[in-house]
The first five atom37 places (N, CA, C, CB, O) and aatype in JSON, in Angstrom:
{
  "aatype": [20, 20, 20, 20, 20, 20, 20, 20, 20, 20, 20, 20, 20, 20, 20, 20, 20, 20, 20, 20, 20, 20, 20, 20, 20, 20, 20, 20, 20, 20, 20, 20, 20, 20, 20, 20, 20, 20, 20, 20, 20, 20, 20, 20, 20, 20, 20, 20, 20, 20, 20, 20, 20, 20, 20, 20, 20, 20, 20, 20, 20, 20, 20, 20, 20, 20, 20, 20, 20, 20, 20, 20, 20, 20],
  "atom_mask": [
    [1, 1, 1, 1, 1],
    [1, 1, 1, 1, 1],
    [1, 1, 1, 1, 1],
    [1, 1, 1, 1, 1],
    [1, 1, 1, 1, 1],
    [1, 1, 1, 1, 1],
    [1, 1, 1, 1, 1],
    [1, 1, 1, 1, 1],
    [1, 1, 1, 1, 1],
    [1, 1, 1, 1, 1],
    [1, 1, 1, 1, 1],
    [1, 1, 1, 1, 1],
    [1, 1, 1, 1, 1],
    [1, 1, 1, 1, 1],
    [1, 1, 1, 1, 1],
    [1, 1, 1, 1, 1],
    [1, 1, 1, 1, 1],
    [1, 1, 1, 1, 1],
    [1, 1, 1, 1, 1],
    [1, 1, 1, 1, 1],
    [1, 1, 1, 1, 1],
    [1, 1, 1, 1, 1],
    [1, 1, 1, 1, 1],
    [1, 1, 1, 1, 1],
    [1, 1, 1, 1, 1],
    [1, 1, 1, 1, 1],
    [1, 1, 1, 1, 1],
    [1, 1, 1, 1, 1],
    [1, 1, 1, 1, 1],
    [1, 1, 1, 1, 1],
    [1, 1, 1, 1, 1],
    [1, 1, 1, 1, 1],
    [1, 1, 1, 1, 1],
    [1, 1, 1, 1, 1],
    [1, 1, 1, 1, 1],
    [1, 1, 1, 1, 1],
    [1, 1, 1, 1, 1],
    [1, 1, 1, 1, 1],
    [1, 1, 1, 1, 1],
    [1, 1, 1, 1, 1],
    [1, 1, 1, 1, 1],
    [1, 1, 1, 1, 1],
    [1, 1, 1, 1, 1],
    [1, 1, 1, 1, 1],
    [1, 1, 1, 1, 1],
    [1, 1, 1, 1, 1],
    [1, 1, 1, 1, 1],
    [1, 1, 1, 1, 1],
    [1, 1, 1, 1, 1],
    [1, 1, 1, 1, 1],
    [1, 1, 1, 1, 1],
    [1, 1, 1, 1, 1],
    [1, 1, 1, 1, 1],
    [1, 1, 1, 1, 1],
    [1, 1, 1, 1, 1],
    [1, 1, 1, 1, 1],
    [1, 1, 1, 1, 1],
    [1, 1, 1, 1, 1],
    [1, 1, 1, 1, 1],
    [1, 1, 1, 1, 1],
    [1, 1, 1, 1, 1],
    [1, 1, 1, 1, 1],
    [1, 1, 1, 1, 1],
    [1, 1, 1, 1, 1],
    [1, 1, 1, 1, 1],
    [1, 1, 1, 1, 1],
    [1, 1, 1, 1, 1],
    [1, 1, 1, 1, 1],
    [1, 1, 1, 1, 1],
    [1, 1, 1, 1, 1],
    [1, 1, 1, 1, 1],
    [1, 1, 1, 1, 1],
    [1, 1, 1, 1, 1],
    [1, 1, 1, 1, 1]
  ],
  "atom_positions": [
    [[13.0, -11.63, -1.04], [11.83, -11.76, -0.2], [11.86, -10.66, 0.86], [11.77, -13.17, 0.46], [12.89, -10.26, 1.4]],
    [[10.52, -10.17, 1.11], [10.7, -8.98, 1.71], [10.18, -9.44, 3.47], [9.7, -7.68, 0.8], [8.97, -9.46, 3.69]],
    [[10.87, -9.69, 4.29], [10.0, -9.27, 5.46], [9.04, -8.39, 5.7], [10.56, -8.99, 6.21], [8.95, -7.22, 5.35]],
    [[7.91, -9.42, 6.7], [6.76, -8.58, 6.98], [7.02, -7.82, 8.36], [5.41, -9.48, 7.02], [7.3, -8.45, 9.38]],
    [[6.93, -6.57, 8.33], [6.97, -5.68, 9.45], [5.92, -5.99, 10.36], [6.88, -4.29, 9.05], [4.73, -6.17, 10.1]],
    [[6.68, -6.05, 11.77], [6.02, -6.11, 13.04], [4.85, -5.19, 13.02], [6.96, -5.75, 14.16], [3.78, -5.46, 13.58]],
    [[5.09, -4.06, 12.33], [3.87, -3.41, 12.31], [2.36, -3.56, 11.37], [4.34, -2.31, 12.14], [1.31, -2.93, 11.45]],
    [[2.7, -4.47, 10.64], [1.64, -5.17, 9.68], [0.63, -5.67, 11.0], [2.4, -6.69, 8.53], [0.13, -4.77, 11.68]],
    [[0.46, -6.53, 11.21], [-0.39, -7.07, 12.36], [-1.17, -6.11, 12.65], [0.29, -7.53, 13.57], [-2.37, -6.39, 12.56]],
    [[-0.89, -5.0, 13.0], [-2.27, -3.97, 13.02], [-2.97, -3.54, 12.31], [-2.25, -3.03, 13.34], [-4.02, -3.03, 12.69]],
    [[-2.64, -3.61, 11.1], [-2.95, -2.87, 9.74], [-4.46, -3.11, 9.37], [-1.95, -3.43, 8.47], [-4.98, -4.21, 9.55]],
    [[-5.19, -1.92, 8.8], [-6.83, -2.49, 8.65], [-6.75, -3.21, 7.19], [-8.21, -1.03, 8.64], [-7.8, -3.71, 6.78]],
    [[-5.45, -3.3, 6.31], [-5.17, -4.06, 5.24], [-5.0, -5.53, 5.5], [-4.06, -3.54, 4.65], [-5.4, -6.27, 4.59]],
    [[-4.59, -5.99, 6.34], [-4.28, -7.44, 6.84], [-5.56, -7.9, 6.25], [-4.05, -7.75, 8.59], [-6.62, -7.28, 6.32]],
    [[-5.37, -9.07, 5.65], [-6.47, -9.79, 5.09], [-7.33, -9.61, 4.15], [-7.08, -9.96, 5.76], [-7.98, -10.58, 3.75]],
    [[-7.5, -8.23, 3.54], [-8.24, -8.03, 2.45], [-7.35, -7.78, 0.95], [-9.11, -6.84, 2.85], [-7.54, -6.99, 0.03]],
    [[-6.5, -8.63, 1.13], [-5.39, -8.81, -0.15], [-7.01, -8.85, -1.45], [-3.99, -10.92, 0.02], [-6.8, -8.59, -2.64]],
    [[-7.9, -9.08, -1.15], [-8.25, -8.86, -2.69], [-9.12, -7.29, -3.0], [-9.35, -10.3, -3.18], [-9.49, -6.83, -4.08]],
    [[-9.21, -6.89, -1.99], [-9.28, -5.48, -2.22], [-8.14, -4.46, -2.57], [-9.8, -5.05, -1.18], [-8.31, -3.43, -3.23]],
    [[-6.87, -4.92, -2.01], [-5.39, -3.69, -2.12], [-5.22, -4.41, -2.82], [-4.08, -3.19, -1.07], [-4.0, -4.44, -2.7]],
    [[-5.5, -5.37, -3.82], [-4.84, -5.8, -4.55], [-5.9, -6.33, -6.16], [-4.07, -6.84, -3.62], [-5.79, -7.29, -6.91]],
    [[-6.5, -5.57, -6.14], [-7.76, -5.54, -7.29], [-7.26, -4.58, -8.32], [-9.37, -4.95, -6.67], [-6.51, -3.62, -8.14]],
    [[-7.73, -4.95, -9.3], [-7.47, -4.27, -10.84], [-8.33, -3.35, -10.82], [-7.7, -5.15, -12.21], [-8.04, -2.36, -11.48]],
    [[-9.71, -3.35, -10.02], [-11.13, -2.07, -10.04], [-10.37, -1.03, -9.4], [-12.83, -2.43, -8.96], [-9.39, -1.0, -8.65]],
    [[-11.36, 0.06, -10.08], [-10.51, 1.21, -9.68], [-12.1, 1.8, -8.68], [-9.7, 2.42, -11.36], [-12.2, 2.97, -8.29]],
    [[-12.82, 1.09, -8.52], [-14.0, 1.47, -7.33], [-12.95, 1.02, -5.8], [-15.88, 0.14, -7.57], [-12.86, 1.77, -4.83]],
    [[-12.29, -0.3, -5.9], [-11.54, -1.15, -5.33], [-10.55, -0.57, -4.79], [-11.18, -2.03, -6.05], [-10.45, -0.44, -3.57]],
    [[-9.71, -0.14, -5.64], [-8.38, 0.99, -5.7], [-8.69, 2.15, -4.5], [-8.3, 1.92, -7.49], [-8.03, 2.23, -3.46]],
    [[-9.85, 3.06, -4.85], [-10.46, 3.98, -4.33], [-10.61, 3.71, -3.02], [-11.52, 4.24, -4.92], [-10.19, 4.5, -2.18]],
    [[-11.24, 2.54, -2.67], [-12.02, 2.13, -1.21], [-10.6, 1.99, -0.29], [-13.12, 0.33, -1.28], [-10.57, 2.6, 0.78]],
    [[-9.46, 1.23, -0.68], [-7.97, 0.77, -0.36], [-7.39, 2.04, 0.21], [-7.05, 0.21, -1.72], [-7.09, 2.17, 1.39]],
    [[-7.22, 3.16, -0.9], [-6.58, 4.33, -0.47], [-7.08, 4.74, 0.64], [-6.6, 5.32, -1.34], [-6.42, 4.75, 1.68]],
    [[-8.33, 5.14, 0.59], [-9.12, 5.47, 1.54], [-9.21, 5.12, 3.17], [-10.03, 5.14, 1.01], [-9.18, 5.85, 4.16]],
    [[-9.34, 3.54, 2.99], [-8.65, 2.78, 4.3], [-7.29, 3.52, 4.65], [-8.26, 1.04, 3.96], [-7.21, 4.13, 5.71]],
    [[-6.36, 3.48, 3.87], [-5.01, 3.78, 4.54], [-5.19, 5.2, 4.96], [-3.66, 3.58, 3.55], [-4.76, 5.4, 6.09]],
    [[-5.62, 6.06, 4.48], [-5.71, 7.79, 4.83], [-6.54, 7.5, 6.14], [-6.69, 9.03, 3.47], [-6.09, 7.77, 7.25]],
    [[-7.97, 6.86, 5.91], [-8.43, 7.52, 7.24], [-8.38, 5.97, 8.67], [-10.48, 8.31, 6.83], [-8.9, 6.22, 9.75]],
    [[-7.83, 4.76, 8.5], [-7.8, 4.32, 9.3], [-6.39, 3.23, 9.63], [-8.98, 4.0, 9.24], [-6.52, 2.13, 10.18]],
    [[-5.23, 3.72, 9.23], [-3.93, 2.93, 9.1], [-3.59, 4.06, 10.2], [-2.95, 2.74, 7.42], [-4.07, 5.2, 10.19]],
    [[-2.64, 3.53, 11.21], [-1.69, 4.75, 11.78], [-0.23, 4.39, 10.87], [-1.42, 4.64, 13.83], [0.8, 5.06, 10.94]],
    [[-0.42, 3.28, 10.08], [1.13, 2.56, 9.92], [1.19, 3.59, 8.44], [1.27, 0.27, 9.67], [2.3, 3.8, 7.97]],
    [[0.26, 4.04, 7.92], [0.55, 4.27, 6.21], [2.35, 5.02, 5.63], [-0.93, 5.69, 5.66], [3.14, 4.65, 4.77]],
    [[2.35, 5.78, 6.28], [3.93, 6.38, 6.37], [4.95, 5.53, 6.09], [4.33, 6.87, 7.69], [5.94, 5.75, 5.4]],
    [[4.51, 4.14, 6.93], [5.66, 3.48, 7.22], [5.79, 2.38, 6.03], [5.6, 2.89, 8.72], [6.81, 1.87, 5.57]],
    [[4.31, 2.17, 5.63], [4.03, 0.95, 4.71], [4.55, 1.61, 3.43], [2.32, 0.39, 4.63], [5.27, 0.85, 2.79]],
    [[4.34, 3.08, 2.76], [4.68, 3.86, 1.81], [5.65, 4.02, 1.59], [4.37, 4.71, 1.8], [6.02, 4.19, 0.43]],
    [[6.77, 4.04, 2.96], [8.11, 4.23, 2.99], [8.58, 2.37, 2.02], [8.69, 4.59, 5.04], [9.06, 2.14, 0.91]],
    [[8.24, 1.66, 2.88], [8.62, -0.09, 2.68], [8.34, -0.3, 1.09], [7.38, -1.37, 3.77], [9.11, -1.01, 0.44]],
    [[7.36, 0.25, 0.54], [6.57, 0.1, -0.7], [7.51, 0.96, -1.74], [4.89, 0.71, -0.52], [7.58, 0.4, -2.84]],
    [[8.1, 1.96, -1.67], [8.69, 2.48, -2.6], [10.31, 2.08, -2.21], [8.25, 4.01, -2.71], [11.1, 1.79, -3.11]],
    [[10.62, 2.09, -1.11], [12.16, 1.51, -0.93], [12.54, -0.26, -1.65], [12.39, 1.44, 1.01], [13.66, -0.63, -2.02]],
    [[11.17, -1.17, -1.69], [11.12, -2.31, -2.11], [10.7, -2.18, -3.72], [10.21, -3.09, -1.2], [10.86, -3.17, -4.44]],
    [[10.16, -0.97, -4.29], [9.91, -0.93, -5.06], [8.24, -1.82, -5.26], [11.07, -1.14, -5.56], [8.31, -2.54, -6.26]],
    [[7.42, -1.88, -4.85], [6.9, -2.59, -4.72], [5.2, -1.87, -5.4], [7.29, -3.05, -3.35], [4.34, -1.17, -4.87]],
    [[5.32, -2.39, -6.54], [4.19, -1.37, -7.59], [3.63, -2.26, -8.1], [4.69, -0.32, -8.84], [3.82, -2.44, -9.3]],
    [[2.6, -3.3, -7.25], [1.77, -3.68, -7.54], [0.08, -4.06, -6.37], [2.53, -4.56, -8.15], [-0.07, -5.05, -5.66]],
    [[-0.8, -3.05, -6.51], [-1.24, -2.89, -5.44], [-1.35, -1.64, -4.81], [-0.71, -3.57, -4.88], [-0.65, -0.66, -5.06]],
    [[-2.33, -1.71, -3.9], [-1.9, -0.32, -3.31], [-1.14, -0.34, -1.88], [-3.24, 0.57, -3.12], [-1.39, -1.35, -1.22]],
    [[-0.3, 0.54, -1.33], [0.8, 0.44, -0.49], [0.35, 1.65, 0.2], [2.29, 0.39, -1.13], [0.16, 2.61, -0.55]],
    [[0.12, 1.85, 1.5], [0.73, 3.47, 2.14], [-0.41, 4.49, 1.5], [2.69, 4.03, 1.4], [-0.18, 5.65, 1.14]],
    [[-1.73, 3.79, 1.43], [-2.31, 5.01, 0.41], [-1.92, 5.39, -1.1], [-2.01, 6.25, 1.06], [-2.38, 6.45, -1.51]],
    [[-1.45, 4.96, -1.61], [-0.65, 5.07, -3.05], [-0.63, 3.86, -3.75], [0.83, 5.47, -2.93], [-0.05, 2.86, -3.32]],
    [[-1.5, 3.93, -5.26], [-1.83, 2.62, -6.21], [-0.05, 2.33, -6.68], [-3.18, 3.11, -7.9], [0.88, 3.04, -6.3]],
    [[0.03, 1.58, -7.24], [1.55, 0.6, -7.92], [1.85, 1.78, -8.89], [1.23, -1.33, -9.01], [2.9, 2.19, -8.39]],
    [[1.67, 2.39, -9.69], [1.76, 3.29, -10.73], [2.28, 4.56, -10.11], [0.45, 3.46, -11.46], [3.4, 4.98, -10.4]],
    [[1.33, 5.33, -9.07], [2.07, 5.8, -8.35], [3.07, 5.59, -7.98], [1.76, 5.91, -7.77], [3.96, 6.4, -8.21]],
    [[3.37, 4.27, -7.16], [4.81, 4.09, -6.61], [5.93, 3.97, -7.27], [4.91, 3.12, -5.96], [7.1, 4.23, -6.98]],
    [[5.45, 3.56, -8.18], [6.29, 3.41, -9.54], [7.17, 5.18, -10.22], [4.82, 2.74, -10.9], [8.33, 5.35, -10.58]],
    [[6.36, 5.88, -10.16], [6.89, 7.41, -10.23], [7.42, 7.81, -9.49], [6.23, 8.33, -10.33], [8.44, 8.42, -9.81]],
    [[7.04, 7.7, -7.92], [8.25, 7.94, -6.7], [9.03, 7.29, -7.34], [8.14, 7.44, -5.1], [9.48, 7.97, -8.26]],
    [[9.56, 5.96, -7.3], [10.43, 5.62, -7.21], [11.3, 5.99, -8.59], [10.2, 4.49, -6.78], [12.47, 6.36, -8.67]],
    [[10.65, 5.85, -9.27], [11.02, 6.63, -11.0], [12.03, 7.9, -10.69], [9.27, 7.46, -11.96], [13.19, 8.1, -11.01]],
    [[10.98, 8.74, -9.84], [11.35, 9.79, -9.6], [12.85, 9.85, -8.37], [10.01, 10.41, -9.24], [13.68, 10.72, -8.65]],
    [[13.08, 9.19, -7.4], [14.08, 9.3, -6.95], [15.23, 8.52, -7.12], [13.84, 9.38, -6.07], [16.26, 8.8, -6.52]]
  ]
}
């Protein structure tokens, strides 16, 4: 079980689990988007998301598949 970071609470993701977390890729799109232009946390959530492995969803600006290759990759 992963603790939720103190810094979640700010996040413009809080609460729209069915948008960061939709199979649409209109959905997908809108998610990333949030995190690039209105998260200050995305860095930190991207960091949590690939260290947890956590590839389902989008995380930090980055869909599960993505994260999945970082982490593939390191």
């Amino acid at each position: 079980m992963i603790k939720t970071p103190d810094w979640y609470k700010e996040t413009p993701c809080k609460g729209r689990d069915r948008l960061f977390f939709s199979s649409d890729k209109v959905d997908r799109t809108t998610a990333k988007k949030i995190c690039a232009n209105e998260c200050q946390h995305v860095d930190d959530c991207l960091m949590m998301a690939v260290s947890n492995e956590l590839i389902i969803g989008v995380w930090g600006g980055k869909t599960g598949p993505e994260i999945e290759r970082m982490v593939n990759a390191a």
